[in-house]
C-alpha atoms as a printed R data frame, in Angstrom:
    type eleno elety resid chain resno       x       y       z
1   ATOM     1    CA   UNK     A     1  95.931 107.665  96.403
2   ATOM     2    CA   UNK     A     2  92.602 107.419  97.655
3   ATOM     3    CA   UNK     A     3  93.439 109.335 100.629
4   ATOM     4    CA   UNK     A     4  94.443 112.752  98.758
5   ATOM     5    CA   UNK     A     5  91.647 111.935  95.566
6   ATOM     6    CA   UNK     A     6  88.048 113.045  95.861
7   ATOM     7    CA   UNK     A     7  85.940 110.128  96.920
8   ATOM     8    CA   UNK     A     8  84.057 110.275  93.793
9   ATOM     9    CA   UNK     A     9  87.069 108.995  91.998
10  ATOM    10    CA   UNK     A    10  87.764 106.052  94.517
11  ATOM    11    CA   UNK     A    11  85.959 103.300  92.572
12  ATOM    12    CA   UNK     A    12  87.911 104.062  89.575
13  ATOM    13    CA   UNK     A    13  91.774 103.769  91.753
14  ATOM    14    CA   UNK     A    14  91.626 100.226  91.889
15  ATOM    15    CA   UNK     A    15  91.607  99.749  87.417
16  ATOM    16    CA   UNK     A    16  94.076 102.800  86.882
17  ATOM    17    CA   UNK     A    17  96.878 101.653  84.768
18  ATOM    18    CA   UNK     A    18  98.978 103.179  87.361
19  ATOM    19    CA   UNK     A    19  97.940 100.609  89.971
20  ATOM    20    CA   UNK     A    20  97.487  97.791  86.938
21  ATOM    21    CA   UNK     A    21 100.718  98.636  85.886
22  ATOM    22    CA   UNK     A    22 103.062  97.758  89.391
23  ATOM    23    CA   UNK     A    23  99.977  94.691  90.652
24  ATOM    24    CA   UNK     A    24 101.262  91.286  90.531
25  ATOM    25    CA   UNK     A    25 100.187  88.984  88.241
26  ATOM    26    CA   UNK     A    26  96.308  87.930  87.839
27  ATOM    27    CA   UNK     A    27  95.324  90.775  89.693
28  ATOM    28    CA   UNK     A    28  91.920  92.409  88.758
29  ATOM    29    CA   UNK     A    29  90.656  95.349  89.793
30  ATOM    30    CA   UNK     A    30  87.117  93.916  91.551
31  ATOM    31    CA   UNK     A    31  89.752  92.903  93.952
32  ATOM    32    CA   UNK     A    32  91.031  96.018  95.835
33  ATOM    33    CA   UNK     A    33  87.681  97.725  97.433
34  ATOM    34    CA   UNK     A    34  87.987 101.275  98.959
35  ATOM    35    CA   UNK     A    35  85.909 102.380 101.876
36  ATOM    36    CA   UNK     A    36  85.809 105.515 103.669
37  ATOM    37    CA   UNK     A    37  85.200 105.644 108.046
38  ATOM    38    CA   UNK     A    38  84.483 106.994 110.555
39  ATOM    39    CA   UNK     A    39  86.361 107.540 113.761
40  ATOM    40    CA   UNK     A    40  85.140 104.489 114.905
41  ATOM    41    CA   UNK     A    41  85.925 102.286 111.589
42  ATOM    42    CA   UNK     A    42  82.803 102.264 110.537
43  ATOM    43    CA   UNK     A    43  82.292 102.616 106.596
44  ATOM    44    CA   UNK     A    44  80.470 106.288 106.138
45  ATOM    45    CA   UNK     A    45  81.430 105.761 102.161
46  ATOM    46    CA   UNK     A    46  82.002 102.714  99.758
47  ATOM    47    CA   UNK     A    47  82.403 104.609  96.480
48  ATOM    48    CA   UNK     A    48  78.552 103.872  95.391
49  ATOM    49    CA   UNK     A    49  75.757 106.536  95.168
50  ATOM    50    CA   UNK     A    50  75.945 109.844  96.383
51  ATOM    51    CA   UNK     A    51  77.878 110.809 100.039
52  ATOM    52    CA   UNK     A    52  76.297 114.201 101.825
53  ATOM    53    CA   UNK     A    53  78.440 117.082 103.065
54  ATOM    54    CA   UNK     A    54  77.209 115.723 106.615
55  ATOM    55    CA   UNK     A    55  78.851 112.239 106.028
56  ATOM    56    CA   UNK     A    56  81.485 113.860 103.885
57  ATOM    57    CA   UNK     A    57  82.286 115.618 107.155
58  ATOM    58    CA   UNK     A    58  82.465 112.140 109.103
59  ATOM    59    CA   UNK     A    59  85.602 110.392 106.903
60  ATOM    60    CA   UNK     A    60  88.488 110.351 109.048
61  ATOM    61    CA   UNK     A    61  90.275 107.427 107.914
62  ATOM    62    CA   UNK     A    62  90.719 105.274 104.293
63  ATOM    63    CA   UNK     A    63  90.860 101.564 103.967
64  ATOM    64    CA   UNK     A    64  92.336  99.962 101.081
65  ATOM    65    CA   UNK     A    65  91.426  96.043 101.260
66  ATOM    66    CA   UNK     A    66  92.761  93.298  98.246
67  ATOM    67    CA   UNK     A    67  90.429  90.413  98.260
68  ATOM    68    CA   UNK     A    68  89.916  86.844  96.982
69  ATOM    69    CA   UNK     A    69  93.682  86.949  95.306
70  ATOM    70    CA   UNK     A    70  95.939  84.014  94.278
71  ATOM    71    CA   UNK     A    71  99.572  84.164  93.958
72  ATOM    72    CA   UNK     A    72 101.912  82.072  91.864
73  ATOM    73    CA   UNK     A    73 105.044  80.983  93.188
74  ATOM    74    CA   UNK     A    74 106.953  79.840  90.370
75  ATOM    75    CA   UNK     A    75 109.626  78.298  92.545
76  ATOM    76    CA   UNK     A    76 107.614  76.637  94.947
77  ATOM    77    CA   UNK     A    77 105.127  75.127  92.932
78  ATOM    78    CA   UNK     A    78 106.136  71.897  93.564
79  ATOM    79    CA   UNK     A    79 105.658  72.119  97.330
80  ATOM    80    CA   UNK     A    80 102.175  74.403  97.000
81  ATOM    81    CA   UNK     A    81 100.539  74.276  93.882
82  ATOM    82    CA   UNK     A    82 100.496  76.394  91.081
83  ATOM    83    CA   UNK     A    83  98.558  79.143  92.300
84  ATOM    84    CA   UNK     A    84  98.680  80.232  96.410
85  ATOM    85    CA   UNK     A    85  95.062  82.204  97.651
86  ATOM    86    CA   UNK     A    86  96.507  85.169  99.839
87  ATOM    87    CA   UNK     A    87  94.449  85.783 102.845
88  ATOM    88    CA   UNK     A    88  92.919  89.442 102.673
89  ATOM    89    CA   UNK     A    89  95.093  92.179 103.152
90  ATOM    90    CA   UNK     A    90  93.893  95.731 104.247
91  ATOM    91    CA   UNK     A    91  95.546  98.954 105.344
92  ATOM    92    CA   UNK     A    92  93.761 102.068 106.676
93  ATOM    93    CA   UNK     A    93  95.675 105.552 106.892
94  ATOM    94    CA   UNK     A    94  94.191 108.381 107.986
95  ATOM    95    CA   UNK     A    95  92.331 110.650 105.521
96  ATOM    96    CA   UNK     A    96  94.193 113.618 104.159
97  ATOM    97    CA   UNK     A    97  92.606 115.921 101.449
98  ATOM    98    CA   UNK     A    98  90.119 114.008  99.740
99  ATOM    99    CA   UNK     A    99  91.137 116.041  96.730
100 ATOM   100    CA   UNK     A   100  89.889 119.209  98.830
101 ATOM   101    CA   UNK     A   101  92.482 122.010  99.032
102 ATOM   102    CA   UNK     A   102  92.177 125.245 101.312
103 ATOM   103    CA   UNK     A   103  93.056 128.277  99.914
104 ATOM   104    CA   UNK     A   104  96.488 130.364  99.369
105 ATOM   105    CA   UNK     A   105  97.524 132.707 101.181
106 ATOM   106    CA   UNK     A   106  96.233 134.938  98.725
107 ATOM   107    CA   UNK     A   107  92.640 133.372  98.694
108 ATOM   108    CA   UNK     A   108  93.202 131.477  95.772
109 ATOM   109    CA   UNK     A   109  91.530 128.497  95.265
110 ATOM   110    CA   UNK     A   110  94.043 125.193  93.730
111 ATOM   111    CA   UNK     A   111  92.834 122.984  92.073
112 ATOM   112    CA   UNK     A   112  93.060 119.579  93.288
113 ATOM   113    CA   UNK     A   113  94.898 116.939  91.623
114 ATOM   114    CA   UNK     A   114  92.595 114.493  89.175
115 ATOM   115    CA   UNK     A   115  93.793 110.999  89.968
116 ATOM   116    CA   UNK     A   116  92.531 109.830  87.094
């Protein structure tokens, strides 16, 4: 989501109930964080305080990172306890939109889609 959704609305992906709704168990929202590099990886963007078109300019790539989790494994509990900490887990995909659309062919603009 947070790769076609303005950045302004990345802090707010990670407690939509349409993330809430499919997260395992015990998962809170404080634990996905969404950042916003460079080329290079280097985080142009965390979601906080204002970005400039300059730096805007910059994002090439989104990372999605779930920290500081714990798992239950109701079968296994036995052999590891009733609740498993996951190490970290991150993905980064390459930036699309960022809820910016060019354009029709007839110089329209379209509106981008609200992920909220």
């Amino acid at each position: 989501m947070a790769t076609v959704c303005e950045i302004d609305q990345g802090s707010v992906i990670p407690g939509l109930n349409s993330i809430i709704s499919i997260a395992p168990t015990d998962y809170e929202p404080s634990m996905l964080k969404i950042d916003y590099l460079d080329d290079t990886g280097v985080t142009i963007y965390s979601g906080t305080g204002t970005i400039t078109n300059e730096d805007f300019l910059e994002i090439k790539f989104v990372r999605a990172k779930v920290e500081n989790f714990s798992f239950g494994f109701t079968l296994l509990s036995s052999l590891l306890g009733d609740n498993v900490g996951i190490p970290a887990f991150e993905t980064i995909l390459p930036s699309e939109s960022l809820g910016i659309y060019r354009p029709d062919g007839d110089g329209n603009e379209i509106a981008g889609p609200s992920c909220l």
